[in-house]
Structure formats: structure tokens, C-alpha cells
C-alpha positions as CSV (number, residue, x, y, z in Angstrom):
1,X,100.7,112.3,129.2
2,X,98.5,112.5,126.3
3,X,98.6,114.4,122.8
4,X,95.0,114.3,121.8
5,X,93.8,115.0,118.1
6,X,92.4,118.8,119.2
7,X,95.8,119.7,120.2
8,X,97.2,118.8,117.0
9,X,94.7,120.4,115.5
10,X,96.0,123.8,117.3
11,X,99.2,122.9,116.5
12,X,98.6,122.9,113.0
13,X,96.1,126.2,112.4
14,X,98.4,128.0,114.8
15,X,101.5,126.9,112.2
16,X,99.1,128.0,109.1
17,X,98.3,131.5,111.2
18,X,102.0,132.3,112.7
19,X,104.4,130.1,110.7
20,X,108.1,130.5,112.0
21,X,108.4,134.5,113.4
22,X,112.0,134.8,114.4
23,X,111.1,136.8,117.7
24,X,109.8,133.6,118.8
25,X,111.9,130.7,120.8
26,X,111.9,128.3,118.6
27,X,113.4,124.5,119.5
28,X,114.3,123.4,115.7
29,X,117.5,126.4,116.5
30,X,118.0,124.8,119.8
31,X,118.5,121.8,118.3
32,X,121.4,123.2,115.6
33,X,122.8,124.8,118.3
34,X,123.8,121.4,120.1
35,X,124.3,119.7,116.9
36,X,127.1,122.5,116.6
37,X,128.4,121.7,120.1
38,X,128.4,117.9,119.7
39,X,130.2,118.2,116.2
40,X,133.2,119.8,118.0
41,X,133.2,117.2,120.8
42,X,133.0,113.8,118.4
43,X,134.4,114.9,114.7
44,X,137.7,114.2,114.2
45,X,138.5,115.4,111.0
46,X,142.2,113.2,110.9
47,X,140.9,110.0,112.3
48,X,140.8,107.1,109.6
49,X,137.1,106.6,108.1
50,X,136.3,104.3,110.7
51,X,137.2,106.1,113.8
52,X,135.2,109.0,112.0
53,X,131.9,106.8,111.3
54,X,132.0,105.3,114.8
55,X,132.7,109.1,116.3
56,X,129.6,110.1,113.8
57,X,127.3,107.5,115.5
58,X,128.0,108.3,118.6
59,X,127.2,111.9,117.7
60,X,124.2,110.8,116.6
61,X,122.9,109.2,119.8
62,X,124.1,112.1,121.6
63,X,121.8,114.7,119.6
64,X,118.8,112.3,119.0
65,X,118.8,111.0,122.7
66,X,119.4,114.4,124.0
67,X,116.7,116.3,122.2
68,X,114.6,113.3,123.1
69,X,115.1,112.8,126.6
70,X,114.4,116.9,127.2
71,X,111.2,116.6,125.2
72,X,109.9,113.7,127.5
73,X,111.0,115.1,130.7
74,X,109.9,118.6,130.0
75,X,106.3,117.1,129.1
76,X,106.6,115.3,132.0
77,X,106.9,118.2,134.4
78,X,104.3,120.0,132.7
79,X,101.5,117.4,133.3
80,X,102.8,116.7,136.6
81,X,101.8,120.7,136.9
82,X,98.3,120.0,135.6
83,X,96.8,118.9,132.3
84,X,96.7,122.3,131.1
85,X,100.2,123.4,130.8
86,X,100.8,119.8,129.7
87,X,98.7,120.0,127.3
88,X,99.4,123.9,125.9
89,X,103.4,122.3,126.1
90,X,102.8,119.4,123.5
91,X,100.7,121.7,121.7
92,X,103.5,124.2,121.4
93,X,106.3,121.6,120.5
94,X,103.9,120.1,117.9
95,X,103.4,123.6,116.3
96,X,107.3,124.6,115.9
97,X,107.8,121.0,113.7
98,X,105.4,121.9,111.3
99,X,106.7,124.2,108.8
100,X,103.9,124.9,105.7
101,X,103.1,128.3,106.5
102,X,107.1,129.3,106.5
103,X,108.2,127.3,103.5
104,X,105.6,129.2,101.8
105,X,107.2,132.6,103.2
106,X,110.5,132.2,102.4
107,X,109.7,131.0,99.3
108,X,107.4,134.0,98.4
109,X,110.2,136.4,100.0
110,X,112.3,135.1,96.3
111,X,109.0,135.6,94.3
112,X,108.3,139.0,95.4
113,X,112.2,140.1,94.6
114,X,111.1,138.6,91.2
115,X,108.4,140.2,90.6
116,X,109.8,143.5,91.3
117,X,112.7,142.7,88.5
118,X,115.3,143.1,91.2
119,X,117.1,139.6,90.0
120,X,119.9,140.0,92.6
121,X,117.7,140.1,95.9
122,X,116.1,137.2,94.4
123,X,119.2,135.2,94.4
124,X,120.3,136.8,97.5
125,X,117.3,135.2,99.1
126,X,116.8,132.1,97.7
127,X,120.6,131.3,98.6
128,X,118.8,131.2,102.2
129,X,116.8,128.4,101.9
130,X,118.8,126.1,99.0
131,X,122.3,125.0,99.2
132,X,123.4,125.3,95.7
133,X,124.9,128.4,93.9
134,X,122.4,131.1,93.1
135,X,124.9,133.6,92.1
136,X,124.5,133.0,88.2
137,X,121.1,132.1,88.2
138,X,118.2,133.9,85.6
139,X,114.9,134.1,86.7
140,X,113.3,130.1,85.5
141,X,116.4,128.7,87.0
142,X,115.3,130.3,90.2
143,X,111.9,129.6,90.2
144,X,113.0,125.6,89.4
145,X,115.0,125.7,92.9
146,X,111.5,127.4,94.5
147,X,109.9,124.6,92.6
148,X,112.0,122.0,94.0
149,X,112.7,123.5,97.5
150,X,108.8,123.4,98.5
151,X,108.5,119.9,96.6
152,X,110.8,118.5,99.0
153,X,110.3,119.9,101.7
154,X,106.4,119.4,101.6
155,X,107.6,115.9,102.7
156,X,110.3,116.9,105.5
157,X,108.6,119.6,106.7
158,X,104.7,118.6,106.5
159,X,103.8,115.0,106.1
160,X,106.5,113.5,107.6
161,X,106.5,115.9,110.8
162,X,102.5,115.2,110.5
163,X,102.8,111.6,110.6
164,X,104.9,111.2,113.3
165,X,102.7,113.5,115.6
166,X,100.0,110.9,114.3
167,X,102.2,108.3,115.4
168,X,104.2,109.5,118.9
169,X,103.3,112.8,119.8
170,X,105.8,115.5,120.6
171,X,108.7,113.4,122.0
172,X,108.9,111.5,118.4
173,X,108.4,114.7,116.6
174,X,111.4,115.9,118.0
175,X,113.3,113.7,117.8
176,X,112.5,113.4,114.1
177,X,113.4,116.8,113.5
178,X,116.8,116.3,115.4
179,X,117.6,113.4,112.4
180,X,116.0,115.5,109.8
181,X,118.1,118.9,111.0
182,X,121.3,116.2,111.7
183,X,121.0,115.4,107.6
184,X,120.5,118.7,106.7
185,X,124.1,120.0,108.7
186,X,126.0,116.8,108.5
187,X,124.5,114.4,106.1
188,X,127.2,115.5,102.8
189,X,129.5,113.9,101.0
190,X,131.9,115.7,101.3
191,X,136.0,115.9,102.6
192,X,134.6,117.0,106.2
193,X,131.4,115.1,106.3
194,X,131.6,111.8,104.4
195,X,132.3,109.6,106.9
196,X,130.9,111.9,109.9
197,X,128.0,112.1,108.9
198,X,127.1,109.0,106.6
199,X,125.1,107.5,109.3
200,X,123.6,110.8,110.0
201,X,122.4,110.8,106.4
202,X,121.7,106.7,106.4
203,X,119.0,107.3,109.2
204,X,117.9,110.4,107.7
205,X,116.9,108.4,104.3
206,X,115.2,105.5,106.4
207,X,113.5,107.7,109.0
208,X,111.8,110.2,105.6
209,X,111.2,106.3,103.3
210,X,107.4,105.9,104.4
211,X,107.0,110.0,104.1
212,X,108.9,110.6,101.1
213,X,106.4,108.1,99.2
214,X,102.9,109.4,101.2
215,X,104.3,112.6,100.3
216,X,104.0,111.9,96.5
217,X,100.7,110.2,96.4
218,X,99.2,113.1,98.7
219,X,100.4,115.3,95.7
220,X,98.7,113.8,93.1
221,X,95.6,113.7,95.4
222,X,96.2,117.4,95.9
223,X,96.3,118.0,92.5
224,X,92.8,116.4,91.4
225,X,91.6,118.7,94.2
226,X,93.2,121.9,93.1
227,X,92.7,121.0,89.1
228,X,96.1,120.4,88.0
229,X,96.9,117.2,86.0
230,X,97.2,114.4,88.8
231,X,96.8,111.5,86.2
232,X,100.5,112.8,84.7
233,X,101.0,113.7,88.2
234,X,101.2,109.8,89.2
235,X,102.6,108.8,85.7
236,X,105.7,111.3,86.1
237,X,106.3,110.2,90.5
238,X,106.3,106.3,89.2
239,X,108.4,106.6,86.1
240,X,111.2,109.2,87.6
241,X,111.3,109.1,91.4
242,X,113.4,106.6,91.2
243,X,115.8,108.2,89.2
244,X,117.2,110.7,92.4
245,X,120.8,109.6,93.9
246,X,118.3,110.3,97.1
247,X,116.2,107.3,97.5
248,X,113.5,110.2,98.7
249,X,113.4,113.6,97.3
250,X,112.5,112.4,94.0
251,X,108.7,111.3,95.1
252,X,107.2,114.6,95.9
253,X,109.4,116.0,93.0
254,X,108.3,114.1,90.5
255,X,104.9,114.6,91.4
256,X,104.7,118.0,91.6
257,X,106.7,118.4,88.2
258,X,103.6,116.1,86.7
259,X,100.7,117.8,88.1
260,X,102.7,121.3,86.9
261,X,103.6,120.2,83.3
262,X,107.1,121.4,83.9
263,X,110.1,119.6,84.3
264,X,112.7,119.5,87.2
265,X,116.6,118.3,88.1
266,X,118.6,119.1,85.7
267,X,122.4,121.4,86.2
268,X,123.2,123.2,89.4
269,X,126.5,124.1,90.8
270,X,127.3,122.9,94.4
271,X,130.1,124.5,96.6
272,X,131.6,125.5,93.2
273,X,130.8,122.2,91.2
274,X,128.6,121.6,88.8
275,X,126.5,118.8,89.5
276,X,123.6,117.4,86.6
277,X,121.1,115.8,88.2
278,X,118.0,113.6,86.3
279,X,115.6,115.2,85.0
280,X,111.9,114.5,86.4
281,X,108.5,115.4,84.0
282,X,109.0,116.3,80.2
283,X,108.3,119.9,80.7
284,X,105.9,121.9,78.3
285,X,105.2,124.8,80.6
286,X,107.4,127.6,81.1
287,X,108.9,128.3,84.8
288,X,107.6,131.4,85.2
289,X,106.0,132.6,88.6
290,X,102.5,131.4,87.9
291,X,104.4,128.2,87.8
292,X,105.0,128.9,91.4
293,X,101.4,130.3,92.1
294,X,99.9,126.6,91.6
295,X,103.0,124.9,93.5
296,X,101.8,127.4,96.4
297,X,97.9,126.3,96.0
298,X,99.3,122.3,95.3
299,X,101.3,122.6,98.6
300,X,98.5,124.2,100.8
301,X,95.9,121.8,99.4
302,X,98.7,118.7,99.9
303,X,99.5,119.8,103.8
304,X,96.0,119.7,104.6
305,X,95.3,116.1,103.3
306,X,98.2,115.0,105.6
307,X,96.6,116.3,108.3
308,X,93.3,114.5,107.9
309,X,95.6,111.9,107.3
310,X,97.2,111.9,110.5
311,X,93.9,112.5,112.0
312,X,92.5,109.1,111.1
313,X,95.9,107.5,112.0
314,X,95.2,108.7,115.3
315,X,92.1,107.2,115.5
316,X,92.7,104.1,113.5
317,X,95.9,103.1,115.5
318,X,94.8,102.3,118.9
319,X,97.3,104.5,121.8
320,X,99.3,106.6,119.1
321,X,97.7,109.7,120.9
322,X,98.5,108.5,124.3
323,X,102.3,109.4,123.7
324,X,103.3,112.9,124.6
């Protein structure tokens, strides 16, 4: 089996050309589906903490090895077939990781609403992709949570997807995106969760450390190339990443709020509490849509960098391409 750099180049113009249609079998909702399934085998929500974190790691293995372990064996088969549906297999499971064309959808699904003044449909649909409360919000609180939302996610659902591609091919995709979508159901600290799914969220945080931080420094690269202030783009990631209770999120944040002039973090209510979080940038620019325009252009401009870069770790690391 082999994942060559041409078929990750597919993988990656057919993400910026499709994105995520819903019509369209789609392994990230297999994998939420058994996530679901496993949780009602493993949690036991009256077990002491430790009964609850041992249950959660063996819930963890479960999903993981399963989700890797079909990947392998399905690539297997297919190149067993002949090269071609091998390769057009790996090529398809490498396109449904990567996710720049639909974080920019569903974030211009809340900017349109916006733009049309109908305020309600814009909370209505931004409480699809964020988890906090979006009931109260005006228009710049919403388009902070766009702000933020893409930020992130430009490093869980671009770089770091793009790097391990670079790195393992399909099989280590998926199984990144089986810890990555583990986080995002169990990973909270919470009555249900916080002993469930600590070590969910534990991996989740090591697994996205090396992305996290490539993320931020392709975003101030991004920004010299799209014209936006990467100097205070780097000043802003090194001065307040670190101030996130995620040992993560806060690099692309941070970066983006610097090369926007705007500033980030700040009160949101979760699950009916109010939660402050730091504050990244010093602000100066309004949050206004146009605000959003250049995060749109920044993100674009950041997801192709990764790509080259996980181009020349392909070449530069000697086998990386020879795992499917």
C-alpha cells in the first residue's frame, strides 16, 4: 500500500471543490456513530472516578483501534483488488479528513443570515458549529465565535489532518480524527464526562501539540502573504497563546486576532454558565463581517501553506508516503 503525494494532492482540490455535501457517505459520522455505541457499553455514570477513567480508556482503545484497524484492512483489500481502487480508496479517505472548504461554509451560512439583518437565523446557525449559547448574542459577539471557530479549527481540521497524511497516510488520518471527534463528544468537564472522558481529552491535547503550534506560525506566514499585520500577528501568538486553559487553541487564536487587529476570548455562556475566558490581541478593529472576509482569505491562504508543507514532509521524511 502506498499514499503517494498526487493523491494527496486530489484529496485536497477535491476537499477545496466539494467540501462536506451531506448526500455523501462520509466516515467522520461513522465514526460518532460508534463513539455513540461504545459510550453506552463502557460509561458508567455511578462508578467511582477511577472505575470511570479506566472504563474511559478502554473506550478509547476501542474507538481509536477500531476505526483504525477498518481503515488498514479496507486499504488492504483494495490494493489487493489492484492499485487503482487502492489508490482512489486512500484518496477518498484522505479527502473526508480535510475540512477547509466546509469550515468556510458553515461559517458563511451565519454571515449570510447577517448580512440579510435576520439576527435570529444567524444564531440559529452558528449554534451548529459552536458549543456555547448563541441565544443572546448581537451581531460582533457572533462574528467573535466565527472568528474563533475557523481559528481553531484551521488547526484540527487543516494542518493537523494535513500533517498526519504527510506523516501516515489514511490509516493515521483516521485514526486522528477518531481522537479529535472522541474530544469533541467526550473530552468536557463536566458531571457526565469528567472522568470518562479525561483521557479522551488528555490524548486529544497531546495528539493536536505539534499542530496547534505549526498552525500559529502558518498564520502569521499566511498573513504576510495576504497583507494583514503578521509582525503583530507573531507578537500577539507568543505573548497570549499561552494564556488558554487549552494548552492548544490559543496558537492559531492568537495569531489570527494579531494579523486581524481585533481582539478575541473574552465572556460566553456554556450550558447555562458564564464562563470569561483571556483575552488574546488588544483589539482596535471592530468585529464587523469584513472582519470575517480577511479571516476567510487568512484561512484559505493558511490551508494551502500546510499543504506544501506536508508536501515536503513527504519528500523530506524518507517512507512517510509508503503508509496507506
Amino acid at each position: 500500500m502506498f499514499f503517494p503525494p498526487w493523491s494527496l494532492l486530489m484529496a485536497y482540490v477535491l476537499d477545496l471543490a466539494v467540501g462536506d455535501p451531506r448526500w455523501l457517505p462520509h466516515p467522520i459520522r461513522w465514526i460518532g456513530a460508534w463513539i455513540v455505541r461504545c459510550e453506552r457499553v463502557f460509561l458508567r455514570p455511578n462508578g467511582s472516578s477511577t472505575q470511570q477513567r479506566i472504563m474511559g480508556i478502554v473506550f478509547w482503545f476501542s474507538v481509536v483501534g477500531a476505526v483504525a484497524l477498518c481503515a488498514f484492512l479496507a486499504l488492504r483489500v483494495a490494493f489487493w483488488i489492484h492499485w487503482v481502487p487502492g489508490v482512489a480508496l486512500s484518496t477518498w479517505m484522505a479527502f473526508t479528513v480535510l475540512a477547509t472548504r466546509s469550515l468556510h461554509g458553515e461559517s458563511a451560512d451565519v454571515a449570510r443570515a447577517l448580512e440579510a439583518g435576520d439576527l435570529p437565523l444567524a444564531r440559529e446557525r452558528l449554534s451548529w458549529i459552536v458549543s456555547r449559547d448563541t441565544s443572546q448574542l448581537e451581531e460582533p459577539e457572533i462574528v467573535r465565535a466565527l472568528l474563533e471557530t475557523v481559528a481553531e479549527n484551521i488547526s484540527d481540521g487543516i494542518v493537523a489532518p494535513l500533517f498526519y497524511l504527510a506523516l501516515g497516510g489514511p490509516v493515521l488520518a483516521m485514526a486522528y480524527k477518531a481522537v479529535n471527534t472522541m474530544d469533541s463528544m467526550v473530552g468536557y468537564m463536566n458531571d457526565r464526562y469528567r472522568y470518562f472522558g479525561w483521557f479522551a481529552a488528555k490524548v486529544d491535547d497531546g495528539v493536536n501539540w505539534l499542530p496547534a503550534r505549526m498552525s500559529g506560525w502558518l498564520l502569521v506566514l499566511g498573513a504576510a502573504w495576504t497583507g494583514l499585520d503578521w509582525r503583530r500577528a507573531r507578537l500577539i501568538m507568543k505573548r497570549d497563546a499561552n494564556k488558554m486553559k487549552s494548552p492548544n487553541a490559543g496558537y492559531p487564536e492568537a495569531a489570527a486576532a494579531g494579523a486581524l487587529g481585533v481582539q478575541l476570548g473574552g465572556s460566553s455562556v456554556y450550558f447555562g454558565q458564564k464562563v470569561e475566558k483571556p483575552t488574546l490581541g488588544d483589539g482596535g478593529s471592530p468585529l464587523t463581517l469584513t472582519v470575517y472576509r480577511k479571516m476567510v482569505r487568512l484561512m484559505y491562504m493558511t490551508s494551502f501553506l500546510a499543504f506544501i508543507m506536508a508536501l515536503l514532509i513527504m519528500a523530506l521524511i524518507p517512507g512517510s508516503r509508503g503508509i496507506a
